[in-house]
Backbone as CSV, one residue per row, in Angstrom:
resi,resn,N_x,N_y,N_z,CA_x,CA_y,CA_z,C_x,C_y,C_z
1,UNK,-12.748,-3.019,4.963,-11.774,-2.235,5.691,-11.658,-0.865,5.033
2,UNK,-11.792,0.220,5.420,-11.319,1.434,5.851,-10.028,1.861,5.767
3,UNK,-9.322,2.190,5.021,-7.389,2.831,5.145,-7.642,4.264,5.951
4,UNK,-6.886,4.580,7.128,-7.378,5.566,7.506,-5.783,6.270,7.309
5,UNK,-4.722,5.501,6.947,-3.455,5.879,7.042,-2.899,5.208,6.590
6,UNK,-1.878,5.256,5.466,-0.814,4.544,4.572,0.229,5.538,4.756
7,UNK,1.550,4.966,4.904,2.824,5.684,4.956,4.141,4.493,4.238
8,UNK,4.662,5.172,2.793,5.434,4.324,2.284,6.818,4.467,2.731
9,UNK,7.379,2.990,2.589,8.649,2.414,3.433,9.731,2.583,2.350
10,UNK,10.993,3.046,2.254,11.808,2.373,1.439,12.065,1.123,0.399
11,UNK,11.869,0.103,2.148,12.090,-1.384,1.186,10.817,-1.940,0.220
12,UNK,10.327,-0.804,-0.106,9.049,-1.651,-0.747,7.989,-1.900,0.063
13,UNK,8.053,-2.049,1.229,6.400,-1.837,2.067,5.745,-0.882,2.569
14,UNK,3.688,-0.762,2.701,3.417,0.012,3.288,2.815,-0.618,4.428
15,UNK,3.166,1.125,5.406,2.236,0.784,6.664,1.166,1.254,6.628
16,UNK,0.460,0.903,6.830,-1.279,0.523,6.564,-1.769,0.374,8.051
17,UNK,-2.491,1.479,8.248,-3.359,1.731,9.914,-4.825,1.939,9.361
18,UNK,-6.121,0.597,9.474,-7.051,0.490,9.511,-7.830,1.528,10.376
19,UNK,-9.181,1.967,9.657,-9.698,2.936,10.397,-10.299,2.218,11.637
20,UNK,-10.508,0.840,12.047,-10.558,0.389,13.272,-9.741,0.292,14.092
21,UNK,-8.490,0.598,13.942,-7.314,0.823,14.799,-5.988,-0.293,14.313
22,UNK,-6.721,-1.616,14.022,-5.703,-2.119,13.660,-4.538,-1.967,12.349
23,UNK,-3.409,-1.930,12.531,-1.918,-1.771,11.512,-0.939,-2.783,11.279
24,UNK,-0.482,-2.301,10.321,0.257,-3.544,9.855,1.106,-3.122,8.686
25,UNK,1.666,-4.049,7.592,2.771,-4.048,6.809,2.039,-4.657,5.372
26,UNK,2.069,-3.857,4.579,1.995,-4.772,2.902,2.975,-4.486,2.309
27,UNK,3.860,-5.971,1.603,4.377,-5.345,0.525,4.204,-5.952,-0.401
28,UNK,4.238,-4.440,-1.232,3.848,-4.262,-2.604,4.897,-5.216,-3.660
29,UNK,6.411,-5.318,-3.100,7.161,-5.939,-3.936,6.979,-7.123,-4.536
30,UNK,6.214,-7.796,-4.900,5.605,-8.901,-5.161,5.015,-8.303,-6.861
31,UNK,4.301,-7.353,-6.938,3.645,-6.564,-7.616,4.459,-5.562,-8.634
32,UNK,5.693,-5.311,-8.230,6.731,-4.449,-9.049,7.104,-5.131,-10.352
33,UNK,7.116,-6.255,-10.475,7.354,-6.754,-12.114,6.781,-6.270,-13.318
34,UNK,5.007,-5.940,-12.785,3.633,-6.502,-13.522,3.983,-4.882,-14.065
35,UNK,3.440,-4.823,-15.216,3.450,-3.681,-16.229,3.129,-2.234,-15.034
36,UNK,1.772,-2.208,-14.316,1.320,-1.044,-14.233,2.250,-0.786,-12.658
37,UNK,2.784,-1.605,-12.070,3.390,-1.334,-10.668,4.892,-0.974,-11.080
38,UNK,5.175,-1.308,-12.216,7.039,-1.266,-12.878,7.434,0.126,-12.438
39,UNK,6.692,1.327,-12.278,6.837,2.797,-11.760,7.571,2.975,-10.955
40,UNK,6.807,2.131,-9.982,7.192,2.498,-8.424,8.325,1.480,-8.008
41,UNK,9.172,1.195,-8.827,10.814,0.487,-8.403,11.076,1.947,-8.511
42,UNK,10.954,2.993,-8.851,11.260,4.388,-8.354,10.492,4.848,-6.868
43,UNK,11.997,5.383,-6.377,11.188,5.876,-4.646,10.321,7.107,-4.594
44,UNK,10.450,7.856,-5.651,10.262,9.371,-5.686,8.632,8.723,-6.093
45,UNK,8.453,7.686,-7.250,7.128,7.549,-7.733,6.380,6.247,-6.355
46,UNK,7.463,5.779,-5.749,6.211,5.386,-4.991,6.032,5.611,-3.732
47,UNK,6.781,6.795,-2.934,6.507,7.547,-2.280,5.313,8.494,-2.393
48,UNK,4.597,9.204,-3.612,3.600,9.532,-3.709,2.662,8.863,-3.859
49,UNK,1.822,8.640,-2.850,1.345,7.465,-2.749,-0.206,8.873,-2.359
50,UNK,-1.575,8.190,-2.962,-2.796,8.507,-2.223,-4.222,7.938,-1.436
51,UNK,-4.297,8.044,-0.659,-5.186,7.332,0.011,-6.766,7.793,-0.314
52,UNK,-7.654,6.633,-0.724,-8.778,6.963,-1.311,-9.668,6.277,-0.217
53,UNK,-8.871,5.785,1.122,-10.030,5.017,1.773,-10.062,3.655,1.699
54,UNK,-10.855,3.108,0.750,-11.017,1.725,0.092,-9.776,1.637,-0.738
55,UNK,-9.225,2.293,-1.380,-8.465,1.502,-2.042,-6.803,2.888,-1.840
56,UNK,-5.930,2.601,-2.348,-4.329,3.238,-2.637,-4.142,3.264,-4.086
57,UNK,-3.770,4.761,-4.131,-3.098,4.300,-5.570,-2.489,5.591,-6.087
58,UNK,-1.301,5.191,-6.984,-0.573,6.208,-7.668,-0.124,6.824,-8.189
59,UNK,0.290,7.885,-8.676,0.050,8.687,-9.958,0.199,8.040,-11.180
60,UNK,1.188,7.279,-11.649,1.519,6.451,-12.289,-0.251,5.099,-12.897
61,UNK,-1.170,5.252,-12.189,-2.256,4.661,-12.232,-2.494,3.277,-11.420
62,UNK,-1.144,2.703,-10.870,-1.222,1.652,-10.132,-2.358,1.793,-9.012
63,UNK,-2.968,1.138,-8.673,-3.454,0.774,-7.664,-3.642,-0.553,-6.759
64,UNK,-4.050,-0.103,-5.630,-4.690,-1.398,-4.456,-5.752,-1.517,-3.655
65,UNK,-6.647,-2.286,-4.040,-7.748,-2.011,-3.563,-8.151,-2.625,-1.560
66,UNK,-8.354,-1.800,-0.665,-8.257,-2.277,1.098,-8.492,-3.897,0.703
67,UNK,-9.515,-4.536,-0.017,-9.664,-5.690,0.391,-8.198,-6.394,-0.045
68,UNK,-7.609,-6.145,-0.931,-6.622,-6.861,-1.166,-5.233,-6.595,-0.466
69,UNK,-5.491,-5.351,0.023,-4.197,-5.139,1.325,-5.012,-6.289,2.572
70,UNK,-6.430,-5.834,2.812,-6.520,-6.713,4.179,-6.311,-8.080,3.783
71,UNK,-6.520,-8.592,2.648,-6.256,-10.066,2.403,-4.917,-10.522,2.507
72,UNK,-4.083,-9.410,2.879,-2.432,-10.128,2.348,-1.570,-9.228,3.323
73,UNK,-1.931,-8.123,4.322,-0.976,-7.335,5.163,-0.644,-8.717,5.658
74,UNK,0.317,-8.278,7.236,0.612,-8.706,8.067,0.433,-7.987,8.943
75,UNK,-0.650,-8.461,9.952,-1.395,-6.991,11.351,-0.167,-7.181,12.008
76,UNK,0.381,-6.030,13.085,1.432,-5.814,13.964,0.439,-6.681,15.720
77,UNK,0.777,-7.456,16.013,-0.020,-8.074,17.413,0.058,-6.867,18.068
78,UNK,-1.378,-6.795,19.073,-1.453,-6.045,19.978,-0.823,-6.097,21.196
């Protein structure tokens, strides 16, 4: 999968629009405990968020790599 568009949510999730069209929801909150994601319980740090395509990730060094968003979003039904 392709990220052709990530846009971060408040509550801790992103929306995630596949460059094949399909979108959907990950959240990251699952991941906020672990040493390198602890950042982004700040909105300011995980609002800057960058899209590399294959993978997300943010200044702070966290990252996510597409296969592991496509393994775990939730697609929005067509």
């Amino acid at each position: 999968m392709r990220i052709a568009q990530v846009t971060p949510k408040e509550n801790g999730l992103l929306h995630i629009v596949a460059e094949d069209g399909r979108n959907g929801v990950f959240d990251v909150r699952p991941y906020l405990n672990s040493e390198a994601f602890r950042p982004l319980q700040d909105w300011h740090e995980f609002s800057c968020i960058i899209n590399g395509s294959y993978f997300i990730e943010w200044k702070c060094g966290a990252d996510l790599s597409a296969d592991t968003i496509e393994a775990k979003w939730q697609i929005y039904a067509a």
